[in-house]
N, C-alpha and C positions, 0 to 999 in steps of 0.2 A: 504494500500500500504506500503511496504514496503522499504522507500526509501534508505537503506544500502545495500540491496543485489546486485545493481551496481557494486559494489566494486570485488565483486567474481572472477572478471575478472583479478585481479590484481593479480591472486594467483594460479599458473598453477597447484596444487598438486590439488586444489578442483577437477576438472577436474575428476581426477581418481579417487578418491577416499571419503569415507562419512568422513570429518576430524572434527573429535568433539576431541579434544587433545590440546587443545589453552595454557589450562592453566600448559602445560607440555612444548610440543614445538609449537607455533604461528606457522602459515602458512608463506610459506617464499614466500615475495612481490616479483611482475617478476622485479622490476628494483634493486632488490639488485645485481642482475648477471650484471647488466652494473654499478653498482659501487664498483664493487669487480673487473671490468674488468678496473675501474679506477686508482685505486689500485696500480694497474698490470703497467697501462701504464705511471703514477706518478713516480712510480721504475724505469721502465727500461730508460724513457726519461731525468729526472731530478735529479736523484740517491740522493746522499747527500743534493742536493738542497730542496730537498721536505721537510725536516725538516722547515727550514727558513721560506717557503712559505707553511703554514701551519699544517704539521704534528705536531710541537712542540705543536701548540695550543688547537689541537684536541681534549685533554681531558676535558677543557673546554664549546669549540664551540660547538662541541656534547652534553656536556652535556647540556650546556643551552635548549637543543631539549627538554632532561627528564624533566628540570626544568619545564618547560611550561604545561607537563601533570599532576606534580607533586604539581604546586601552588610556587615554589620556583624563587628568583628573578636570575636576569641575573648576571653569574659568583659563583652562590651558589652549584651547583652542579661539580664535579668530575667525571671522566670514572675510573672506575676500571678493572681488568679482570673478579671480580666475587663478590658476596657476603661476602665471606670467609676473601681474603684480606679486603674488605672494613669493616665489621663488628671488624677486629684484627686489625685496624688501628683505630677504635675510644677505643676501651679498651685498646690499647699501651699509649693513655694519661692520664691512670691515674695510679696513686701508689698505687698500690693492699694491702702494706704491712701497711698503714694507716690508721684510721677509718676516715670517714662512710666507710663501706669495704664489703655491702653487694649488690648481684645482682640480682634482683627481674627476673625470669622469667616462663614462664608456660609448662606445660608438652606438650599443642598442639604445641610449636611452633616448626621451621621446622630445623632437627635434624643436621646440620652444625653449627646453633647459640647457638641451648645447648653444641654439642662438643668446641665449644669456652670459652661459660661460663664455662665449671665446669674445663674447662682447665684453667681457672683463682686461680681458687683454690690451682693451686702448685707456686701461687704466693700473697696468702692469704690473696682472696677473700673468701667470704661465698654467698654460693647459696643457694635460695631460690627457689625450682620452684613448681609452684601454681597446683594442681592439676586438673584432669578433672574428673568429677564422670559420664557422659553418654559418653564419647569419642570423640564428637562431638563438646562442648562448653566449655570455660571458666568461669566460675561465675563470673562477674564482682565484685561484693561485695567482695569477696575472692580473690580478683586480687587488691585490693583498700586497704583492712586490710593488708597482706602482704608489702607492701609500708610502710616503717616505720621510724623513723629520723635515724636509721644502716643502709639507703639505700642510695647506691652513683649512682645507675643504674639501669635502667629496659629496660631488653632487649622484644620486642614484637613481634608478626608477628600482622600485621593489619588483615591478613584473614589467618585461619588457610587450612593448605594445605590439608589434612587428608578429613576433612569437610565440606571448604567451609565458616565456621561460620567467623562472622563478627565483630572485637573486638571493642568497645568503647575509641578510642585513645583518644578524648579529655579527659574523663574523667579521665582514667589511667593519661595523664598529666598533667592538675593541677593537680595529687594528689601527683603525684612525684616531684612536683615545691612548693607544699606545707612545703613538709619536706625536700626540699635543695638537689632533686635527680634530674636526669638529664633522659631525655627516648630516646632510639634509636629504633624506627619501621619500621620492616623491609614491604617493600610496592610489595612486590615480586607480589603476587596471589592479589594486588588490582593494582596497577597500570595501567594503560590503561581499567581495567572493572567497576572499582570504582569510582568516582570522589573525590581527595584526595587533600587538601591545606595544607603545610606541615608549612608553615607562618600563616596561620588561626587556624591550633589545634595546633601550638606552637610546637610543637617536637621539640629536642635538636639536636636530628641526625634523617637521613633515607638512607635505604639504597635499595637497589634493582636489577634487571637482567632485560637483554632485552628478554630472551631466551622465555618467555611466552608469555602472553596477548601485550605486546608490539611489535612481529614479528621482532624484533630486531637478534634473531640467539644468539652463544652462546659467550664469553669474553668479554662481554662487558657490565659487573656489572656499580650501581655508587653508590657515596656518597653524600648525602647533611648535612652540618654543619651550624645551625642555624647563620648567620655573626658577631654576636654578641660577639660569642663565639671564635671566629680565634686567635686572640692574647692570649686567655688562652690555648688553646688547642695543646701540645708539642708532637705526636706521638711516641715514639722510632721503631713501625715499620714503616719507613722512606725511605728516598732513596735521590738520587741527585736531581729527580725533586721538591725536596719538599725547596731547596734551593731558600736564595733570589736571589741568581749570579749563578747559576748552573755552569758558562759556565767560573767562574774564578776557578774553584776546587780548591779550600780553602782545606787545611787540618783543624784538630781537629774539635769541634765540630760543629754540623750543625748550619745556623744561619739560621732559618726558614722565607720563604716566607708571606709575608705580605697578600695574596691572600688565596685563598682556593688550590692552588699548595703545599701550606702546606698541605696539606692531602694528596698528590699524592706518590711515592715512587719510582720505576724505571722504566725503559724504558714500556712501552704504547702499548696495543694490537693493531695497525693502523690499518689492515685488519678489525677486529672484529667493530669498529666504522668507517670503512667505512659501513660494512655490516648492521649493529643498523641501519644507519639513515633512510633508505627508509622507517622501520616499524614507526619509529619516525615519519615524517613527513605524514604519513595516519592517524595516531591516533589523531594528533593535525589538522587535515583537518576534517576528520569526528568529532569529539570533545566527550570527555569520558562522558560527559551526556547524549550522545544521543545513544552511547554504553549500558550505565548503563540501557538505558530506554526499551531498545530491550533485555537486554539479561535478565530482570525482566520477562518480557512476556516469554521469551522462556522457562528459567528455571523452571516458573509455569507452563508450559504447557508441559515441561520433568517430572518435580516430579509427572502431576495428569496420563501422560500414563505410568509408571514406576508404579504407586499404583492398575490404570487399572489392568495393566497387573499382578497384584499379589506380586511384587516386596516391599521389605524393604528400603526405602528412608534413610538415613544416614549425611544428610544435613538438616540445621533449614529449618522448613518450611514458619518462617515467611518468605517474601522479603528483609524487612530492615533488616533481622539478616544472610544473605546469599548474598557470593560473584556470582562468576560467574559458579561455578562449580557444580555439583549434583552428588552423589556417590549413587550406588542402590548398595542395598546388595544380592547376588544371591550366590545359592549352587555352590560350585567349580569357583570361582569368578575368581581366578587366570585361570584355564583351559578355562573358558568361555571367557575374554579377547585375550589371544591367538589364539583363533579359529576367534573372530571377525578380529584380526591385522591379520590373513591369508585371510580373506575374504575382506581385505582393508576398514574395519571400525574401523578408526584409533581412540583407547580409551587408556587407561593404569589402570592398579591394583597396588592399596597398600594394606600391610597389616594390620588389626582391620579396613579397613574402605568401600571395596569393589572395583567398576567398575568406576572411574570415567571420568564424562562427561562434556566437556565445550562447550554449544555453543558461538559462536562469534559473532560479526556484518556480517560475511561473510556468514554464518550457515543458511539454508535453514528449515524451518518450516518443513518439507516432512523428510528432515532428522531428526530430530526429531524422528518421529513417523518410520521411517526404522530403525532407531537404538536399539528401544525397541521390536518392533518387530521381530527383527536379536535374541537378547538377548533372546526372547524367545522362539523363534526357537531350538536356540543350546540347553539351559536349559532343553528343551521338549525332544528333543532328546536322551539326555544324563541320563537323567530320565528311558526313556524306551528301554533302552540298555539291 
């Protein structure tokens, strides 16, 4: 029995359509439309008021929601709009033109964190990024050697997007706390499929989106900043929220917030965290273990009809070294994804890695096996053209 597919109900696109895409765009919960429609009537009732009575605190409150999936305590996490800002708000604290001044990261990770790092570099950082020799995996060894006492950072993706593969953060972090480095992993493609304690593997930072595995929708990134760390950590990409008196606007310099509002910067996506929290609160009802333990079975039972059917797998195939997702490699991968998104088998193509497929906790076993057999459909056909 499958006690998660209940949930299906909660998600009016399943309905139409096969949605294997989780780890791209989540299925959007039906009650996000009644608290987007709160939103709505928060504004037009209460206008400026809603600040006071809770918008101000929103980036918090909500986050505390990620906290809870992510292992982090209450008040440790931050709402962002995205990744992008949140990852350029933990490199804004340090002085690139200083040594240790080097930034340890790997060629799979997901290509807004490497345009950040080597954007470091015109303020002189030195980048390291580790290389991949099948496309699919990191070496860990070769991620560990790289890690050196010239290193002030290592930026990671916990699961690489491409792939799927599943990187070793505790080890990566002793080894960067070994030699006086600091690690920020980005939990994007594990978050809600992974079970991840961001206080238990120590991580310095993490960062992440709701847009995927979490049903969260899009703007509404966050940050978590180990607590330890708040009083060292001085941003200059900044804003008023990150003030300790925001609301007395001090001229000259900022005097930074004693809280993790210090990490925050201007005004606050509120739509966007109104919309996150519906996916938040399914993910912490059903709990990421039991996620993790469904979508192992599924995924092993995509990759053996995917080999059935003649298909190139492009994801580890152990369990423990794969996240949520499976990539099959097929001729005309890109053409054959198009033809499925016409046929409403909702999947997506990247390039060097093929078709990729996520099931979810919502994800029907049957779909599964429609999905590979759609794929070989088109494939056949196009073949004998």
């Amino acid at each position: 029995m499958d006690e998660l597919i209940k949930w299906r109900r909660e998600f009016p696109i399943l309905d139409k359509t096969v949605y294997l895409i989780s780890h791209s765009l989540g299925a959007m919960p039906r009650q996000t439309s009644e608290r987007l429609m709160e939103y709505a009537d928060v504004w037009s009732t209460r206008g400026i008021r809603a600040w006071e009575e809770g918008w101000w605190e929103m980036p918090s409150k909500v986050g505390d929601l990620v906290g809870k999936i992510i292992g982090a305590g209450a008040g440790e996490v931050v709402m962002h709009q995205n990744v992008s800002i949140a990852q350029s708000t933990i490199t804004s604290c340090f002085n690139w033109s200083k040594l240790p001044n080097k930034v340890v990261t790997e060629a799979l990770n997901f290509t807004t964190n490497l345009y950040i790092c080597h954007g470091l570099e015109k303020l002189g950082a030195t980048i390291s990024v580790v290389p991949s020799d099948d496309g699919m995996t990191t070496p860990l060894d070769r991620m560990l050697h790289a890690i050196d006492r010239e290193t002030r950072l290592v930026v990671v993706s916990h699961v690489a997007f491409l792939s799927s593969s599943v990187q070793d953060l505790q080890a990566i972090t002793e080894r960067a706390h070994e030699v006086g480095a600091m690690v920020v992993a980005d939990l994007y493609q594990s978050a809600g499929a992974l079970p991840v304690d961001v206080r238990e593997i120590g991580v310095d930072f993490a960062t992440g989106g709701s847009v995927k595995w979490l049903c969260g929708g899009p703007g509404a990134g966050y940050l978590y900043v180990r607590r330890d760390l708040w009083d060292r950590m001085e941003p200059t990409l900044t804003g008023w929220m990150a003030h300790e008196a925001p609301f007395a606007f001090e001229d000259g310099a900022i005097r930074y917030a004693s809280t993790a509002f210090r990490f925050l910067n201007g005004t606050p996506n509120i739509p966007g965290m109104y919309a996150a929290r519906s996916g938040y609160d399914i993910i912490n009802t059903i709990g990421v273990e039991n996620i993790r333990r469904k979508s192992i079975a599924q995924t092993a039972k995509l990759i053996q009809l995917a080999e059935d059917a003649g298909f190139k797998v492009n994801s580890p195939l152990d369990p423990g070294s794969r996240g949520g997702t499976v990539v099959i490699d097929v001729p005309d991968a890109q053409a054959v994804t198009e033809e499925l998104l016409r046929r409403d088998f909702l999947v997506d193509f990247r390039p060097r890695a093929g078709i990729r497929i996520s099931p979810h906790f919502y994800t029907k076993d049957e779909e599964l096996e429609l999905i590979v057999r759609e794929i070989k459909r088109i494939v056949e056909s196009r073949t004998h053209r």
